[in-house]
C-alpha positions as CSV (number, residue, x, y, z in Angstrom):
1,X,151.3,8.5,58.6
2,X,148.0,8.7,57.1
3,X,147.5,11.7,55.1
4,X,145.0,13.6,52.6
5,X,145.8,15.8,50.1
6,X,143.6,18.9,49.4
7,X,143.9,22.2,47.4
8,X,142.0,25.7,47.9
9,X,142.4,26.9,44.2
10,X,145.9,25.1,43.5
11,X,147.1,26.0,46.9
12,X,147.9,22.6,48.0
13,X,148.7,21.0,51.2
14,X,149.4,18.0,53.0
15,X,146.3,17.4,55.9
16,X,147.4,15.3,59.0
17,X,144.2,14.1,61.1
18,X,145.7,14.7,64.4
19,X,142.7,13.2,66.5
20,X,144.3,10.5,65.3
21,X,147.6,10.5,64.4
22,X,150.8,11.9,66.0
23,X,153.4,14.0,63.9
24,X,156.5,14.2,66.1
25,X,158.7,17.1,64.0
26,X,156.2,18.7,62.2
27,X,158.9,21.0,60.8
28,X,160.7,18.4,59.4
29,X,157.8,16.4,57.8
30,X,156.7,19.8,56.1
31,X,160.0,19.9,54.4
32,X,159.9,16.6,53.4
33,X,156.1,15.9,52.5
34,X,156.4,19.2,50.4
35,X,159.0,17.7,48.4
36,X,157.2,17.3,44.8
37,X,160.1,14.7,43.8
38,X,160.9,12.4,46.8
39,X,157.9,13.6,48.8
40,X,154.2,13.9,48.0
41,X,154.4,17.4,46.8
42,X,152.5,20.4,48.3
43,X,152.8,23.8,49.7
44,X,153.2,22.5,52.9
45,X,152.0,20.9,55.9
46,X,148.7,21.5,58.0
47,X,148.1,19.5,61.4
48,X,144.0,19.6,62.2
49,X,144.1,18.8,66.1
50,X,142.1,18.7,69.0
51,X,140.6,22.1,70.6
52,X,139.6,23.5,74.3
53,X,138.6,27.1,72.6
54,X,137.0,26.3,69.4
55,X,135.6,22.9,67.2
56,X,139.3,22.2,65.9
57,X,142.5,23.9,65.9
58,X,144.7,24.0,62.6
59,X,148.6,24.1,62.9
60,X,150.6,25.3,59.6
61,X,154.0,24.8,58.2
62,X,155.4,26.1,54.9
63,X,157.7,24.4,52.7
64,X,160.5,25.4,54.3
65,X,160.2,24.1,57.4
66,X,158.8,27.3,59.0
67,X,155.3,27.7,61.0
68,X,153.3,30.1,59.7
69,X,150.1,31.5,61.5
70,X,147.6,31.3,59.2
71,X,146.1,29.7,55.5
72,X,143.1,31.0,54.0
73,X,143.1,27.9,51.7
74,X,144.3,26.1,53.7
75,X,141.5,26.9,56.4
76,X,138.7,26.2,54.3
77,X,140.0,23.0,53.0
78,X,140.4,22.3,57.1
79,X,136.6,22.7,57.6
80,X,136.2,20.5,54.2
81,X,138.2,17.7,56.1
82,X,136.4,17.5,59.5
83,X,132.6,18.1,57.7
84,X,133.0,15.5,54.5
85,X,135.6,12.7,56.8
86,X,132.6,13.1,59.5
87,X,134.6,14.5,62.5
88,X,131.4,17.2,62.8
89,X,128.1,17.8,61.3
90,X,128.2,21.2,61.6
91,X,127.8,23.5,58.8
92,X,129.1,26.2,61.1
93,X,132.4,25.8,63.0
94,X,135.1,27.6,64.8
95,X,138.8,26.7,64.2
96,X,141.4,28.7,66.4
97,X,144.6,29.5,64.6
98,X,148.2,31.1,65.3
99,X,146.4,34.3,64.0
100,X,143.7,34.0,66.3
101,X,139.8,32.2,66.0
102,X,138.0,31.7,63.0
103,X,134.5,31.5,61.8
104,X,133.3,29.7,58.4
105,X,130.4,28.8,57.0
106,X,130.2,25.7,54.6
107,X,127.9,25.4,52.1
108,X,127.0,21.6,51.7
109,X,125.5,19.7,48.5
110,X,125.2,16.0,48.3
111,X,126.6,15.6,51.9
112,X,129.7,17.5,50.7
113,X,131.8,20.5,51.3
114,X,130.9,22.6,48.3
115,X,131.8,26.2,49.3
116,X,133.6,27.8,52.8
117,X,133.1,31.3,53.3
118,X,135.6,32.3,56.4
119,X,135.3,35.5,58.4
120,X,139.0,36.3,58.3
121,X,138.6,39.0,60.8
122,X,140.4,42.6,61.0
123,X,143.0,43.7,58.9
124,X,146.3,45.4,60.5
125,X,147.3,48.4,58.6
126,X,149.3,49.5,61.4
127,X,153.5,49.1,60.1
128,X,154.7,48.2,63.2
129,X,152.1,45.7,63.3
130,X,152.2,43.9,60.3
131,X,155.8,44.6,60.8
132,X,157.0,47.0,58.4
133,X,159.8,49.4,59.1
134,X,158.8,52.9,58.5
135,X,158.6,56.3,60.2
136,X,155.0,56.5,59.0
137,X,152.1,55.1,60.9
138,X,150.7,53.2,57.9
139,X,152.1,52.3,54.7
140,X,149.7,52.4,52.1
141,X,150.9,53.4,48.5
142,X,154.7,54.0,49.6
143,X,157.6,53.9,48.0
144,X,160.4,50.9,48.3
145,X,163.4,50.5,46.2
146,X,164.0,46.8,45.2
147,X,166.8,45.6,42.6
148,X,167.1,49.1,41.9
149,X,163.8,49.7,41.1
150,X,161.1,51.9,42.8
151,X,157.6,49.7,43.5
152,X,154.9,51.4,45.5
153,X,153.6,49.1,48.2
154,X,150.6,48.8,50.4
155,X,151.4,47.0,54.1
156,X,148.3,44.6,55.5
157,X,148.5,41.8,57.9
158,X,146.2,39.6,57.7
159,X,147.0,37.3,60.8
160,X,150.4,37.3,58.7
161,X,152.4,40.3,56.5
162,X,151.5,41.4,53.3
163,X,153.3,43.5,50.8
164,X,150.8,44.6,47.8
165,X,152.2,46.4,44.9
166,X,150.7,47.7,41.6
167,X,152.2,47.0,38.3
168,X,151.3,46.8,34.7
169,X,152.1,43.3,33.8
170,X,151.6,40.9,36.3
171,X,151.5,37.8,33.6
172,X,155.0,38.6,32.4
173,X,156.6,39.3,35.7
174,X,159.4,37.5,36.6
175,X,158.7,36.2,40.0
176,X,161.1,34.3,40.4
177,X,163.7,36.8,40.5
178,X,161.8,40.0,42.2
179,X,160.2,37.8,44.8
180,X,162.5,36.2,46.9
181,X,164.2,40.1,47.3
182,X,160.9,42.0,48.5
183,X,160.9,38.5,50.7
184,X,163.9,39.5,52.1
185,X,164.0,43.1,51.9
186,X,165.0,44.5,55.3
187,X,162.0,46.2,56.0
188,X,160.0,43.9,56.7
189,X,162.0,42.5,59.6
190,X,159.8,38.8,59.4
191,X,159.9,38.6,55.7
192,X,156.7,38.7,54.0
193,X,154.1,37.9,51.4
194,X,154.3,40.0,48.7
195,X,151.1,39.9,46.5
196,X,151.7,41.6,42.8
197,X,148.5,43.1,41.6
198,X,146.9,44.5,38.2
199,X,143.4,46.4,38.6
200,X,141.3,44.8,35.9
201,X,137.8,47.1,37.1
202,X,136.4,48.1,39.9
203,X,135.3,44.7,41.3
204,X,138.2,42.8,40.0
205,X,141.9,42.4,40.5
206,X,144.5,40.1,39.0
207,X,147.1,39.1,40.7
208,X,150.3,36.9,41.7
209,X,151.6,35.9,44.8
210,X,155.2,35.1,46.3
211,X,155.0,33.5,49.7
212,X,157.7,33.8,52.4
213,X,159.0,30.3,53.2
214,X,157.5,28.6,50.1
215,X,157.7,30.9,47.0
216,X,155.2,31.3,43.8
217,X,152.3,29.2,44.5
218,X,149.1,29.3,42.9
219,X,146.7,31.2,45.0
220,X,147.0,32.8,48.7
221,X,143.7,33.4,50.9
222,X,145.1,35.5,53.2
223,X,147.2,37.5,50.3
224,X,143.7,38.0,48.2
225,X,141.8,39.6,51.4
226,X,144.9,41.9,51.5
227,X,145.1,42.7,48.2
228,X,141.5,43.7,48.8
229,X,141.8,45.5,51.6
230,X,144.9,47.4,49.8
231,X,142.8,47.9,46.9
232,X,139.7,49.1,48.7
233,X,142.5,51.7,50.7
234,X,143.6,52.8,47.5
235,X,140.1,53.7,45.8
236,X,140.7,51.7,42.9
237,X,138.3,49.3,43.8
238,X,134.8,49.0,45.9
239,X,134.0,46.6,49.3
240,X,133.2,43.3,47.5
241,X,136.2,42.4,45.5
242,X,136.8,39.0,42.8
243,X,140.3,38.2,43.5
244,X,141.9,36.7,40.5
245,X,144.3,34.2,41.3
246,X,146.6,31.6,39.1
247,X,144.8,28.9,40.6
248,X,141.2,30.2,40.8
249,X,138.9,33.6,41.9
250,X,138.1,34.2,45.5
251,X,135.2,36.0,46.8
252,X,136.7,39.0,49.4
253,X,134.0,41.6,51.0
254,X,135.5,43.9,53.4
255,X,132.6,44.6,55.8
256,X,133.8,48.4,56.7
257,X,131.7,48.6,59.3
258,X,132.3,45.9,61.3
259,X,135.9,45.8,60.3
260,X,136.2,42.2,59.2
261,X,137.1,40.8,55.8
262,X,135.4,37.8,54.0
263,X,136.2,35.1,52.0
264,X,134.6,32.4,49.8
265,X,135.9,29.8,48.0
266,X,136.3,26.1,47.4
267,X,138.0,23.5,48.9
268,X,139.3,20.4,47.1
269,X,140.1,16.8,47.8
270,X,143.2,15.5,45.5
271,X,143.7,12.2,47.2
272,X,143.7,10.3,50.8
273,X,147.3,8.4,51.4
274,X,149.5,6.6,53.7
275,X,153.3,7.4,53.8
276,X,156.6,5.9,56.0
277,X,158.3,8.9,57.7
């Protein structure tokens, strides 16, 4: 199987070419491509195929095995792909997802994919929605006991659920324990993304992100335009946001009156390969 390896600010992935090749268990090869010891290492797996709606369609799977619905990172390093390995010329495309279509714009210099800023559509605030359990209609800035702690949480789906939650330190926090139980916590009855956030100013936020199905990783599209979105809801911050990420920043403008969240970023190529499945 001929592969590429790509990153959207450390959030890496293994891209399959699906025009032209054929991955038979998809679930399978995520878990084992992702493997950073006796695979190639990533975050998981993302299948760019064929489309009868849109320019391409991109298929993801986590580390785990597990589809997911949608990549921010992931997307943009998609539209990298098909514009730099010359499956379109467009600097404007459409790429249908689990989560529904998206738009992106690239920004191009020397014939390459420099910049992809991705209309990421309408946020869900809506608990049942994103799906939270809770007796209110939203939950923004509510209370959730976790390890015996109380954490305040914000709930946004983004094509997929987020959890955002306020906290002092976010460099010292250990993720590794506190993440995998808000990924499991029984309210949220699909898991979820749980995004911990410091508010640096009001245009700024720092934060760290633990993502069902594959854990820390370095940085989360779709977790930094909720984290904005959270942020914007909670009057800490104003509609244009810099996302601070481990990996990188992210550019996320929340377009209030159209109801659709932007992003802009980069999107990287590590390496092209060829691997025995």
């Amino acid at each position: 199987m001929k592969f590429t390896k790509m990153h959207g600010i450390g959030n890496d992935y293994v891209y399959v070419n699906c025009l032209q090749e054929k991955v038979e268990d998809p679930n399978a090869v995520a878990k084992f491509v992702s493997d950073r010891h006796f695979g190639i290492g990533s975050d998981g797996l993302i299948l760019i195929k064929p489309s009868d709606v849109a320019d391409f369609e991109m298929d993801m799977y986590n580390s785990d095995g597990s589809q997911g619905a949608m990549c921010g990172n992931g997307i943009r390093c998609v539209a990298k792909y098909v514009y730099d390995y010359g499956l379109t010329d467009k600097t404007q495309i459409s790429i249908n997802t689990k989560s529904g279509m998206k738009y992106l714009d690239l920004t191009v210099e020397d014939g390459k994919v420099t910049l992809v800023k991705v209309n990421m559509g309408a946020p869900d605030v809506i608990a049942r929605n994103i799906p939270i359990v809770s007796d209110k209609e939203q939950v923004i800035n509510e209370p959730i006991e976790v390890d015996g702690k109380v954490y305040h949480m914000t709930g946004v789906s983004m094509g997929n659920p987020h959890a955002v939650v306020y906290i002092d330190d976010v460099k010292g926090l250990d993720i590794e324990k506190i993440g995998p139980k808000f990924e499991n916590h029984p309210v949220f009855p699909d898991r979820v993304n749980t995004e911990f956030c410091k508010v640096l100013d009001d245009h700024t936020v720092e934060m760290r992100v633990w993502e069902r199905g594959a854990g820390e990783t370095l940085a989360c599209g779709t977790g930094a335009c909720a984290v904005a979105v959270s942020s914007i809801l909670n009057g800490y911050t104003k509609e244009e946001v810099t996302i601070k990420l481990l990996g990188g920043d992210l550019k996320i403008f929340w377009d209030r009156r159209e109801n659709l969240v932007y992003m802009t970023g980069p999107a990287t190529v590590v390496f092209d390969g060829e691997i025995d499945l």
